[in-house]
C-alpha positions in Angstrom: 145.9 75.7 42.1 143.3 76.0 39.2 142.1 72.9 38.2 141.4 71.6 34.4 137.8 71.8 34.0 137.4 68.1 33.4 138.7 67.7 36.8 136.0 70.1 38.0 133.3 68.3 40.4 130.4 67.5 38.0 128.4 70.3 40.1 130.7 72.7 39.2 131.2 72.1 35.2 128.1 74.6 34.0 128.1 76.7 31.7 127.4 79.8 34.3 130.7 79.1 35.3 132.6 78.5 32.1 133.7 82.2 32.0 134.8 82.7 34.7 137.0 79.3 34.5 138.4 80.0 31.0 138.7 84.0 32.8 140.8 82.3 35.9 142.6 79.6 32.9 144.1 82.6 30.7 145.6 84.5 34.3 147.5 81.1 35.7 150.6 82.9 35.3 149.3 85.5 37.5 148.2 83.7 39.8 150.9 81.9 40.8 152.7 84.8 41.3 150.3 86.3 43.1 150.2 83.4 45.8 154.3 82.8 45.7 154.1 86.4 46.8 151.7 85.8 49.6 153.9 83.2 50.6 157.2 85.0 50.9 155.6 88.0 52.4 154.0 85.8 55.1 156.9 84.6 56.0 158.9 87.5 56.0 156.3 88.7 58.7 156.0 86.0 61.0 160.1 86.0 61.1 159.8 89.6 61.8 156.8 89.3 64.1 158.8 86.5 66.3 160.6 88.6 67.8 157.8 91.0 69.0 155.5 88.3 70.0 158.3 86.4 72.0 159.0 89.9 74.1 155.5 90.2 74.8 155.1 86.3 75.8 158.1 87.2 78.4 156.7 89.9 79.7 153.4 88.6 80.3 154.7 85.4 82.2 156.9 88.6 84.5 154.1 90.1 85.2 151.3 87.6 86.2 151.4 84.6 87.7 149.1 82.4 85.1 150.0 81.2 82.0 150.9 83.5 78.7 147.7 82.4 76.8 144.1 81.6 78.7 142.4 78.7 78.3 139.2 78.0 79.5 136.5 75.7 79.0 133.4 75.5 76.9 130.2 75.2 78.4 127.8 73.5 76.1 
C-alpha cells in the first residue's frame, strides 16, 4: 500500500516525486479498490481455471508416458 512520505526511503523523498506522491496520497481510496478488485477477480479465475487446467493435466499423463510438466536442466 502507499506509504506516508516520511516512511519513504531517503532516495525517494525529492521533490521530483512529491507530486506524484501527494497525486497517489489523495486516490488511496481508489486504490484499494482497485487492488481488492484484482484480488477477487484473480481468484475467481484460478477457481474457474482449475477445472480446465486439471482436464488438461489428465489428459496429458493419458496420452504420453512422461510427466505432465518438463523439467530439464540448465546448462551453465
Amino acid at each position: 500500500m502507499l506509504k506516508q512520505w516520511e516512511e519513504l526511503p531517503e532516495y525517494m523523498r525529492v521533490e521530483e516525486v512529491r507530486p506524484y506522491w501527494e497525486s497517489l496520497n489523495k486516490k488511496r481510496g481508489q486504490l484499494l479498490l482497485k487492488r481488492i478488485f484484482d484480488i477477487v477477480v484473480a481468484l475467481i479465475l484460478l477457481i474457474v481455471l482449475a477445472v480446465p487446467m486439471l482436464i488438461l493435466a489428465v489428459w496429458i499423463k493419458l496420452d504420453s508416458e512422461g510427466p505432465v510438466f518438463y523439467r530439464q536442466e540448465r546448462v551453465k
